[in-house]
C-alpha positions in Angstrom: 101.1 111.0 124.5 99.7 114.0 126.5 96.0 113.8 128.1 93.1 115.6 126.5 93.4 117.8 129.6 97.1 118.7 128.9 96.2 119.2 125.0 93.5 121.8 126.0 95.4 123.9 128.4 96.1 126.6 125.6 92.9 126.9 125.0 91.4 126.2 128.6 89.8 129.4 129.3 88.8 129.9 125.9 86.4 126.9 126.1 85.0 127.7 129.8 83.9 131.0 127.7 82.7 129.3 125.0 80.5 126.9 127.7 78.9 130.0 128.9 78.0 131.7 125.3 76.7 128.5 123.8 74.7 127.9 126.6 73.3 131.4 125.9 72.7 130.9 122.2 70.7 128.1 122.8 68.2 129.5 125.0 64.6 129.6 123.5 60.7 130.5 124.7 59.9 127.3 124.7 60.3 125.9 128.1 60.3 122.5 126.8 62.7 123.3 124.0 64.7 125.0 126.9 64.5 121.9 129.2 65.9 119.1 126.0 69.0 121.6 125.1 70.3 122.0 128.6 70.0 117.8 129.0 72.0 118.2 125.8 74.3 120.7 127.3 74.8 118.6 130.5 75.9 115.8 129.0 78.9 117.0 126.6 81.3 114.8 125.5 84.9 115.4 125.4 84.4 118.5 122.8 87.4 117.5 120.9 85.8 119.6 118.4 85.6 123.1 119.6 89.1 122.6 120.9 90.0 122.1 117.4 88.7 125.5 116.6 90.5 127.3 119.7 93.7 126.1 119.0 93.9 126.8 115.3 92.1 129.8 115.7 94.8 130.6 118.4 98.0 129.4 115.9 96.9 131.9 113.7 96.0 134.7 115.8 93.9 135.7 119.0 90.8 134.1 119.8 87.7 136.2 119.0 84.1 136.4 118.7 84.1 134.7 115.3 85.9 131.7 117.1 83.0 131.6 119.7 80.6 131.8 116.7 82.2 129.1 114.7 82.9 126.6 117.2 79.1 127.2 118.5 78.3 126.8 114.5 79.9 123.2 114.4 78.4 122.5 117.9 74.7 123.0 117.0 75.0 121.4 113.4 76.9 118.3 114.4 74.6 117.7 117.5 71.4 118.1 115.2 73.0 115.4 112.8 73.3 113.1 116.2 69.8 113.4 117.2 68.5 112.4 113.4 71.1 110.1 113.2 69.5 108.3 116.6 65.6 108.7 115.5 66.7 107.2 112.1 68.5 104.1 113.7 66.4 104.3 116.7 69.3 104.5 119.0 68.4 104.5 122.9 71.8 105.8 124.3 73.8 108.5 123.4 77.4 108.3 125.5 76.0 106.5 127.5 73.2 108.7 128.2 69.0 108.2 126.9 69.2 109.8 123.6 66.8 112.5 123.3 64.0 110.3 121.1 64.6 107.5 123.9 63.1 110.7 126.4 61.1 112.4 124.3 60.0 110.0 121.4 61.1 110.7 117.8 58.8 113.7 116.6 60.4 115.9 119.1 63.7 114.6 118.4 63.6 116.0 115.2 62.3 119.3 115.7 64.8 119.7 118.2 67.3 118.6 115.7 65.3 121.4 113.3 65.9 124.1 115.5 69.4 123.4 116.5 70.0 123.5 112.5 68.1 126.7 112.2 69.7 128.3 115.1 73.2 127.8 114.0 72.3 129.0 110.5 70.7 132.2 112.1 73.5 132.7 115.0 76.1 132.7 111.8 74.0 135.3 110.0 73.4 137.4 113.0 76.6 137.5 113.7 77.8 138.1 109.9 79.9 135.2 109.9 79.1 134.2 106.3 82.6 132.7 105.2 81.9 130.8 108.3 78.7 129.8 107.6 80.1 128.7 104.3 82.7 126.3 105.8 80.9 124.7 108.1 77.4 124.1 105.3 80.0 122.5 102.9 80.9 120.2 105.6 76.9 118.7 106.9 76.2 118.8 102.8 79.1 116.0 102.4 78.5 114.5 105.9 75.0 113.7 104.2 76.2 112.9 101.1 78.5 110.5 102.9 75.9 108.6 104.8 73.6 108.4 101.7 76.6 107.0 99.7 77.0 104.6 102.6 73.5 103.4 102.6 73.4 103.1 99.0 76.5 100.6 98.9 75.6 98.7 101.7 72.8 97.8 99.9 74.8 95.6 97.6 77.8 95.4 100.1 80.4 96.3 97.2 82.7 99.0 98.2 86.0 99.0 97.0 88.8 100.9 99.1 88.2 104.1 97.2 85.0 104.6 97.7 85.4 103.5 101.8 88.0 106.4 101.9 85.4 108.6 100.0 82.3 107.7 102.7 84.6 108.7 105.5 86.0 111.8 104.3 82.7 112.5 104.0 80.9 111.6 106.8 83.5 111.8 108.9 86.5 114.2 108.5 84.6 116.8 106.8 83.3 118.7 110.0 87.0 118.0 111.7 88.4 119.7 108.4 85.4 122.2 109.3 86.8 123.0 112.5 90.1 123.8 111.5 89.6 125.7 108.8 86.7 127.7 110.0 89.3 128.0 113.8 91.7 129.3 111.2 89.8 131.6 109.3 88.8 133.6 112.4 92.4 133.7 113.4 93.3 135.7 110.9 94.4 132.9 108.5 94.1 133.6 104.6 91.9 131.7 102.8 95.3 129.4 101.5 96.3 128.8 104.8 92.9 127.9 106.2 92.4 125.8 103.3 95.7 123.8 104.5 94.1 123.9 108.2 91.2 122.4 106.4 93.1 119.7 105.0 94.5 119.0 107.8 91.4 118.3 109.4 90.6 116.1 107.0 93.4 113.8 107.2 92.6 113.9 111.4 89.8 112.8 110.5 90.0 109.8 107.8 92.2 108.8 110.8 89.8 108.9 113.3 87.5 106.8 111.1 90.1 104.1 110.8 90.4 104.0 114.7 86.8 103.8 114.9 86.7 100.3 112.7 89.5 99.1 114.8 87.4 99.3 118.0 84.8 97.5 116.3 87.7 94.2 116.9 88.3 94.7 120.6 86.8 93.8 123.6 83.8 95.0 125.3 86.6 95.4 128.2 88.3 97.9 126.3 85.7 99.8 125.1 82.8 99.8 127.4 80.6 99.2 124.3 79.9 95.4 122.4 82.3 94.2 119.8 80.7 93.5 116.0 78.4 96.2 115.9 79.3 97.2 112.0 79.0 94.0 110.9 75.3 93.4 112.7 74.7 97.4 110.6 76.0 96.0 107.7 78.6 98.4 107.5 81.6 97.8 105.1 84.6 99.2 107.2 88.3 99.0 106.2 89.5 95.7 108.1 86.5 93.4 105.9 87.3 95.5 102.7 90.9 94.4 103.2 89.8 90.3 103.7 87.1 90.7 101.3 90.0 91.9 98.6 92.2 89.3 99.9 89.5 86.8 99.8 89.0 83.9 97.2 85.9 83.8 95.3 84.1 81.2 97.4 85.2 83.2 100.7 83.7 86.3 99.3 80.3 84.7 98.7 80.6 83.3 103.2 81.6 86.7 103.6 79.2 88.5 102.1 76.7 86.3 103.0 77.3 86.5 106.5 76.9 90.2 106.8 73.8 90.3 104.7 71.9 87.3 105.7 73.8 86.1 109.3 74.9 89.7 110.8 72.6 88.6 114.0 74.1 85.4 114.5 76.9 85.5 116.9 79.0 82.0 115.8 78.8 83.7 112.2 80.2 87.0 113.5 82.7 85.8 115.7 84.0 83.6 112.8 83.8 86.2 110.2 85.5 88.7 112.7 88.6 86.1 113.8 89.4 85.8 109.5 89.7 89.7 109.5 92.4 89.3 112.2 93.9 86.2 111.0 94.1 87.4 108.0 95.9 90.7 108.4 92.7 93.2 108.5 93.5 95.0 111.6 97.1 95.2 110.6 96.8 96.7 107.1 93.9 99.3 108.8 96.4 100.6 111.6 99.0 100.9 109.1 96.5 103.6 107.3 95.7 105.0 110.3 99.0 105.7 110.7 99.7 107.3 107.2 96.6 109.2 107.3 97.9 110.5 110.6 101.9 111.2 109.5 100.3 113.2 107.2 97.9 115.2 109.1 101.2 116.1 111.6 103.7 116.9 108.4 100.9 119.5 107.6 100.5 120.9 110.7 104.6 121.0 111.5 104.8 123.8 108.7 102.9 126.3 110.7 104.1 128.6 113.8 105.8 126.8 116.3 104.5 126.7 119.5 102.4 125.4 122.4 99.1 125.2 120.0 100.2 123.4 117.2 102.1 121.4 120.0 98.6 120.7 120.8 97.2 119.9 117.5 100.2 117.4 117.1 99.2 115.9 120.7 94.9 115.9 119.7 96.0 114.4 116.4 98.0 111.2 118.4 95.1 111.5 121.1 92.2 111.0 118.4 93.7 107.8 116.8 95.8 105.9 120.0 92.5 106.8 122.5 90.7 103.4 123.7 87.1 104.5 123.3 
């Protein structure tokens, strides 16, 4: 597997360009405003997503404005959905990093995340990127949709396979599929095509989901982070769908039990935790993972050949064998 560095280099000095213009279209009069957005700036993560963009925006053609615009777009929206997402759960640390409502307590959290919703809208219309626009609204109205469907079964703790795939496509792959198809679509692609880019998105990103509940299993070592945190948040995730299915009536009341009433208890956890793996769990998630991600790469292998859907084959492997 190449490193993210390698995958990237098609699109290398596409995204030092892009640094500079987003950088640009966040700048505000408001000082303060000014002074949150460039801690944001500083402390970008491995923006997987904008290099999604570039190199299906390159596959397809040359990279232009309306790349710039729609990985910016993606940037603003899915950073806004971050900083609600950490007032909501009160979440201290972001990568890392103080979250913004950690530094600036939650009211200006949220206008910030206001604004950076606002501004992407605006920067789209300015720019007369509606198709753009469209892409990339479809994908925070199901990322919403998805973690209200989410909240609403965890409530009862009853979600069946289907719906788990539903929630992540959702939440999840929807603004990966965003990126690709909106990358696409600026290329040059017809709106077929950049539908197919969209799909394949999404099956990049169901599979980056399952690799997500996977590190949920391994050890702090691994991941820098502690293990057990969906079960302590109650969340239903693929490896305790598959024991819960797999479980006999009497198991399924622990189970359930435990994540409702005992998700704080560590010897409950770590019990409940050592069945999924015992039990085959972990197993039956990678092996979806894996199909989820064959998928995404026999999609992808029917467009040009060449060093960018090289890439995109390398980002897919990247996004679901990475170790945090």
């Amino acid at each position: 597997m190449q490193s993210l560095e390698q995958i990237k280099a098609p699109v290398a000095k596409y995204i030092e360009i892009f640094n500079g213009k987003f950088k640009d279209y966040m700048k505000s009069q408001v000082l303060l405003l000014d002074t949150i957005t460039n801690y944001i700036i500083r402390r970008k993560g491995k923006q997987i997503r904008p290099v999604f963009v570039f190199l299906s925006a390159r596959m397809f053609g040359e990279v232009n404005e309306s790349a710039y615009v729609a990985a910016s777009l993606i940037e603003m929206l899915h950073t806004a959905t971050l900083i609600h997402d950490d007032v909501v759960d009160d979440s201290q640390l972001r990568r890392g990093f103080f979250s913004v409502n950690a530094l600036w307590k939650n009211k200006i959290a949220v206008l910030v995340g206001d604004f950076l919703l606002s501004r992407g809208m605006l920067l789209s219309l300015e720019k007369n990127e509606f198709n753009l626009l469209k892409i990339v609204s479809r994908a925070v109205k199901e990322m919403s949709e998805g973690e209200l469907l989410q909240i609403e079964k965890a409530r009862r703790l009853d979600i069946r396979e289907e719906v788990y795939f539903e929630i992540i496509r959702k939440k999840t792959a929807s603004l990966i599929a965003s990126c690709c198809a909106s990358g696409a679509a600026s290329g040059g692609a017809n709106d077929e095509t950049a539908e197919h880019m969209r799909q394949f998105g999404e099956y990049t990103g169901i599979a980056f989901q399952i690799r997500d509940d996977l590190f949920d299993y391994a050890s702090g070592k691994i991941t820098g982070k502690p293990n057990g945190i969906d079960i302590r948040d109650q969340k239903m995730t693929l490896p305790l769908i598959y024991l819960l299915n797999h479980a006999s009536a009497g198991e399924k009341r622990w189970i359930i039990n435990t994540v409702k009433n005992h998700n704080t208890n560590p010897d409950r956890v770590s019990r409940l935790m050592e069945k999924v793996r015992q039990r085959g769990g972990l197993d039956y998630a990678r092996e979806k993972m894996t199909e989820y991600r064959k998928k995404a790469v026999s999609l992808v292998s029917t467009f040009p050949s060449g060093p960018c859907r090289e890439s995109l084959e390398q980002l897919v492997l990247f996004t679901t064998e990475r170790e945090k």
